[in-house]
C-alpha positions in Angstrom: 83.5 45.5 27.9 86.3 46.6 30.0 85.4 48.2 33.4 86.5 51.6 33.8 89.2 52.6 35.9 90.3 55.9 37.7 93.3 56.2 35.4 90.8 56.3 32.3 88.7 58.9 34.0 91.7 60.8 35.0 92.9 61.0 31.2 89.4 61.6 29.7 89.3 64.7 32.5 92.8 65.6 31.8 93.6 65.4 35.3 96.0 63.4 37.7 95.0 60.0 39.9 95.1 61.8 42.6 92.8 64.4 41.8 90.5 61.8 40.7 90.4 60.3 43.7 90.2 63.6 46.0 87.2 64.6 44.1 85.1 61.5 43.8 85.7 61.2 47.3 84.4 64.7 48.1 88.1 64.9 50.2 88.2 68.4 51.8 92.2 68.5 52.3 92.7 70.2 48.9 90.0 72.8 47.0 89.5 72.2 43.3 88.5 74.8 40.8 84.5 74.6 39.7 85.5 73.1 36.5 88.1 71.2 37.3 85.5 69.0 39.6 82.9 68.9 36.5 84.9 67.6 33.9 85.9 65.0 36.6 82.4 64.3 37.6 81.4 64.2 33.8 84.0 61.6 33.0 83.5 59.6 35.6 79.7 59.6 34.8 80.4 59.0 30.7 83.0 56.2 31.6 80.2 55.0 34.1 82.9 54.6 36.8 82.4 54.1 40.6 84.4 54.5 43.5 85.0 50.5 44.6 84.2 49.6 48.0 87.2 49.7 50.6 87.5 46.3 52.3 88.2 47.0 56.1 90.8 44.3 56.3 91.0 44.6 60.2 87.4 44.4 61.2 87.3 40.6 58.3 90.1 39.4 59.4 91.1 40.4 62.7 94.9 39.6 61.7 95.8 43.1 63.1 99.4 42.9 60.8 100.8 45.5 58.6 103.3 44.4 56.1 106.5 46.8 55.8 108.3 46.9 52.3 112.1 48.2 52.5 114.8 47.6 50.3 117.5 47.0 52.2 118.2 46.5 56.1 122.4 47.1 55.1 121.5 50.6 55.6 120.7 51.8 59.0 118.2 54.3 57.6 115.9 51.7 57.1 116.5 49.6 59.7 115.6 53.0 62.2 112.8 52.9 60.1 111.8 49.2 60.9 112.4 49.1 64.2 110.3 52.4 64.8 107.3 50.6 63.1 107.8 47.9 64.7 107.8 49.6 68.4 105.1 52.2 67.6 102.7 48.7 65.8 102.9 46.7 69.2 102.2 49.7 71.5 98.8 50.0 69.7 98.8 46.0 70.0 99.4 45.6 65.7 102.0 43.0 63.9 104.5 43.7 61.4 105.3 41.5 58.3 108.9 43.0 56.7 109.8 42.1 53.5 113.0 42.7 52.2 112.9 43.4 48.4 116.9 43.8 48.1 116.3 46.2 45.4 114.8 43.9 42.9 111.1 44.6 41.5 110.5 40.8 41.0 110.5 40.4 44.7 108.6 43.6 45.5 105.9 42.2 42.7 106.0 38.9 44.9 105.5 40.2 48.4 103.3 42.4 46.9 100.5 40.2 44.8 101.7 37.6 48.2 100.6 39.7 51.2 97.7 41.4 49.9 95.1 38.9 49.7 96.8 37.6 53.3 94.7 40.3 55.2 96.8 42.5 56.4 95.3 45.9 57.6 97.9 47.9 55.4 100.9 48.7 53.4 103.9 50.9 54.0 106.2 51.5 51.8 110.1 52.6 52.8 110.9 53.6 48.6 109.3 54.7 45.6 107.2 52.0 44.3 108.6 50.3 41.3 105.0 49.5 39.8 103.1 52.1 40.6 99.9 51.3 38.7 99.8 48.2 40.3 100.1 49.7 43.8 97.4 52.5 43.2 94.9 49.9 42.6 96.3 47.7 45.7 95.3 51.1 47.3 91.8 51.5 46.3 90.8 48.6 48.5 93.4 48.3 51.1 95.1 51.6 53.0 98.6 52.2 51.4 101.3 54.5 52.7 104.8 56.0 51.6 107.2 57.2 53.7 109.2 59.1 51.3 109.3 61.5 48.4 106.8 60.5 45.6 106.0 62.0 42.0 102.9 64.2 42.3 100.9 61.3 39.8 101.3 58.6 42.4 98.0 58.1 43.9 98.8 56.9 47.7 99.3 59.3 50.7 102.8 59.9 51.4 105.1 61.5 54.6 107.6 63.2 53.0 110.8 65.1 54.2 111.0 68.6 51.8 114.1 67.2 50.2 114.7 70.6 48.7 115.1 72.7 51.6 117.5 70.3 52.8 119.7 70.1 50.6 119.2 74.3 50.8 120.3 74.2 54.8 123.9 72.6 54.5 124.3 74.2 51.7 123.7 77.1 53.1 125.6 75.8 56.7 128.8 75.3 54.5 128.6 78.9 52.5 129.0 80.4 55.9 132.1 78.6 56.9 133.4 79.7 53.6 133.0 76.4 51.1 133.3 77.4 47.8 133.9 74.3 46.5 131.9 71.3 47.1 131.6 67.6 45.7 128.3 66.0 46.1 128.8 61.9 46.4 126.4 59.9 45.5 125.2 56.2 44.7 123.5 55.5 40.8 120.6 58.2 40.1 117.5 56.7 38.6 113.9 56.9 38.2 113.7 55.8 41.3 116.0 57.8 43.4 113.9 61.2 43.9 114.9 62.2 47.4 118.9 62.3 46.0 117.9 64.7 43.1 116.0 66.9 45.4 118.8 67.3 48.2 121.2 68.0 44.7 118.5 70.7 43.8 118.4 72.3 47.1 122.3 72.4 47.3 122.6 74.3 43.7 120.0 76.6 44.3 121.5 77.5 47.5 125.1 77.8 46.0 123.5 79.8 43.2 121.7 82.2 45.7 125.6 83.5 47.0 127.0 83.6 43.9 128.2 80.6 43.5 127.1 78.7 40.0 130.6 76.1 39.0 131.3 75.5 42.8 129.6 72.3 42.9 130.7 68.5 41.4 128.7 65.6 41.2 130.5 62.2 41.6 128.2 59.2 42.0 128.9 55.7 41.3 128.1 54.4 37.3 126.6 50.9 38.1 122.9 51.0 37.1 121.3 48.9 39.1 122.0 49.2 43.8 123.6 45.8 45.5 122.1 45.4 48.3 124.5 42.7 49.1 127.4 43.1 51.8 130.9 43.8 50.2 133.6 43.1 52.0 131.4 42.9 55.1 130.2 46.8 54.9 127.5 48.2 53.1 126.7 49.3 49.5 126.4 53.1 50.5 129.0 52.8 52.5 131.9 51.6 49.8 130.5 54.0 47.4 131.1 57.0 49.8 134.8 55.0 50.1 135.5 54.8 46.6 134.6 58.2 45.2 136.7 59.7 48.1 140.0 57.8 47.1 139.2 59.0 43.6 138.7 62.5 44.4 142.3 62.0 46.4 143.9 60.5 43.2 142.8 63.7 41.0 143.7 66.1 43.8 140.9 67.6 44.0 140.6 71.4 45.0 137.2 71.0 47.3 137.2 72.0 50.5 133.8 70.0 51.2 132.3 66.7 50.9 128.3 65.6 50.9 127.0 62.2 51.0 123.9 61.4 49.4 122.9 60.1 52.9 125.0 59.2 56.3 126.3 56.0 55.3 127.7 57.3 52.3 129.6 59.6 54.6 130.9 57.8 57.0 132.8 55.9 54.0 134.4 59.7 53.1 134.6 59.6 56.5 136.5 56.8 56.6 138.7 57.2 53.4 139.8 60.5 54.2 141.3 59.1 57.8 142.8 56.8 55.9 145.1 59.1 53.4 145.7 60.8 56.6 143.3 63.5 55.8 141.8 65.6 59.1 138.3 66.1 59.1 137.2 69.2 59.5 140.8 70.6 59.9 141.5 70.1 56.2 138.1 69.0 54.6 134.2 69.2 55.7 132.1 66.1 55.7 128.1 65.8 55.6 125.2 64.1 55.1 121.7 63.2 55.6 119.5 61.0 57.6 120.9 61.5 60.8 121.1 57.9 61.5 122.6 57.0 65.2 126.2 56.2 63.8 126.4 59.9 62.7 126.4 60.9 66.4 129.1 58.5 67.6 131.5 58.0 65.0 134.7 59.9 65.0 134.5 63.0 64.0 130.4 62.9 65.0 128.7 63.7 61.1 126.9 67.0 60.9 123.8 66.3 59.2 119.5 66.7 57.8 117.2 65.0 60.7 114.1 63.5 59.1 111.7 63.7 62.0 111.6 60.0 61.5 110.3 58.7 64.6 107.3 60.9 64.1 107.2 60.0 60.0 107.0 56.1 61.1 104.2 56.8 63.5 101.8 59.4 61.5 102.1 56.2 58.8 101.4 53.7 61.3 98.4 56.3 62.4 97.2 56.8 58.7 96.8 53.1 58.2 94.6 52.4 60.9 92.5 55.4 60.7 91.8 54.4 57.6 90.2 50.5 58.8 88.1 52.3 61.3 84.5 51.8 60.9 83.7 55.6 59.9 86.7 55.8 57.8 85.4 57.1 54.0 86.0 54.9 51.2 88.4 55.0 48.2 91.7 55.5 47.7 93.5 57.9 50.4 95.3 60.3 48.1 97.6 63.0 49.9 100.8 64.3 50.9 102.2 65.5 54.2 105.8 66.9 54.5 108.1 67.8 57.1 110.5 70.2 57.5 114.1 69.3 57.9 116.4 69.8 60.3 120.1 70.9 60.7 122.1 68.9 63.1 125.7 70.1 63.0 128.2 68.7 64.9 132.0 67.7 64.6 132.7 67.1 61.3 132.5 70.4 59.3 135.0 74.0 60.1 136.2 76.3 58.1 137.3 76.2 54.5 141.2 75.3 54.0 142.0 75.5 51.0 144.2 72.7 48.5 143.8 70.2 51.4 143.3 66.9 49.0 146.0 68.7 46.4 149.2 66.7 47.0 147.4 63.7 48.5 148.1 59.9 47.7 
């Protein structure tokens, strides 16, 4: 017979993962309605399921290594990301294993079903998992984090930036420079791309709060699948930003305003406009998000969202090993933490002009 798993007690209760796990693990972080915590404990009791035992990786093995999944290094983003790990890991005398997945699943799968029976003390992931089932039960026995925005079923602890509200502050920065007309530019939206969905949510609802409801395009690139691959020696991001600009110039577009998805998609509308001759912000705006250390020296500097990375990187790094201490509780550790963003504006956005791409070749 088939052992029982969390997900089968989580669909006999009619409940998430995650709520299973809090539960059974008597978690005091979030309170569950009286019977909401019976019909858990009943299924789990019918299905005859128990929590399995956590393995303390660090105290068997002594390898004090954490392995790092991130799908690109092309992008700075991640690489700030890496290198703050890898910092904030040797201070507390850890190792860090980083695997590169260059956005393909079959070499996430690898690293994955590779690294996790080679000791390591933990996981943290840099992106949405691509097989989530698979990593919930790597994190029932071995302490798994996301740094990032995850759907609420995902049953591993993430540090999330509230997406939402940032996308709602430049936005918001923008309405009071006068912007009425804005293009969002983006790389390919998939199942996988949650953060750029919430930033586009935060920007409507904000646009929608003065008034403003067909102010807003969407322009983002139609392949389906990212390159992580160099092109032409630059990034993927970064060529996307570049391309969608030059077609916005070839339509004449009317906006006065121009988002990337994230910093390195706008220094390449950074980088197009110069190149049409196009000032920045004396006739168009330019933002992003990430606030990556190229935003603050480039030419105009990029106003744009900080993501309190540095402390992100280290409350994951902190969550891992609190988690392989000798007193830490077993079972999966289910929970989300979010931080709030920050506006950081700086050269590159002014006052609306309008018809400043109309006319332009």
């Amino acid at each position: 017979m088939k052992k029982a798993t969390s997900q089968d007690v989580a669909a006999l209760a009619g409940v998430s993962q995650a709520t299973v796990s809090l539960i059974l693990n008597n978690s005091s972080k979030i309170t569950f309605s009286s019977e909401t915590r019976e019909r858990v404990l009943a299924a789990a009791q019918q299905l005859n399921y128990s929590l399995p035992a956590r393995k303390k990786a660090g105290a068997q093995s002594g390898s004090r290594m954490l392995l790092v999944l991130t799908p690109t290094l092309t992008n700075q983003y991640y690489s700030e990301i890496i290198q703050t790990i890898e910092q904030y890991a040797d201070s507390l005398d850890y190792r860090v294993i980083v695997c590169n997945t260059f956005r393909k699943p079959e070499l996430e799968k690898f690293y994955l079903n590779t690294f996790v029976d080679a000791h390591v003390d933990g996981i943290i992931y840099t992106f949405l998992p691509s097989f989530p089932r698979l990593v919930e039960k790597i994190a029932d026995t071995l302490p798994t984090v996301l740094i990032g925005e995850k759907q609420d079923e995902l049953g591993v602890c993430s540090i999330e930036l509230r997406n939402v509200a940032a996308g709602a502050l430049l936005a918001e920065h923008l309405c009071q420079l006068g912007h009425r007309r804005l293009v969002f530019i983006s790389t390919p939206f998939n199942q996988l791309s949650l953060a750029r969905s919430q930033r586009l949510e935060g920007i409507r609802r904000q646009l929608e709060s003065h008034g403003i409801r067909d102010g807003l395009e969407v322009l983002s690139a139609e392949r389906n699948a990212e390159a992580d691959a160099l092109s032409n020696g630059l990034p993927y991001e970064y060529n996307v930003g570049r391309a969608l600009t030059a077609e916005l110039i070839r339509r004449r577009s009317r906006a006065t305003a121009l988002i990337g998805v994230n910093d390195m998609t706008a220094l390449g509308i950074l980088a197009e406009l110069t190149a049409h001759g196009i000032r920045v912000p004396g006739d168009v705006s330019v933002c992003g998000f990430d606030n990556i250390f190229s935003s603050a020296i480039t030419t105009p500097s990029l106003t744009t969202i900080d993501h309190h990375l540095r402390t992100r990187c280290q409350a994951a790094v902190d969550m891992i090993l609190s988690r392989t201490a000798p007193t830490a509780a077993p079972g999966p550790f289910v929970n989300k933490i979010e931080y709030t963003p920050q506006l950081i504006v700086r050269s590159s956005t002014g006052r609306a002009r309008e018809g400043a791409l109309e006319g332009r070749e």
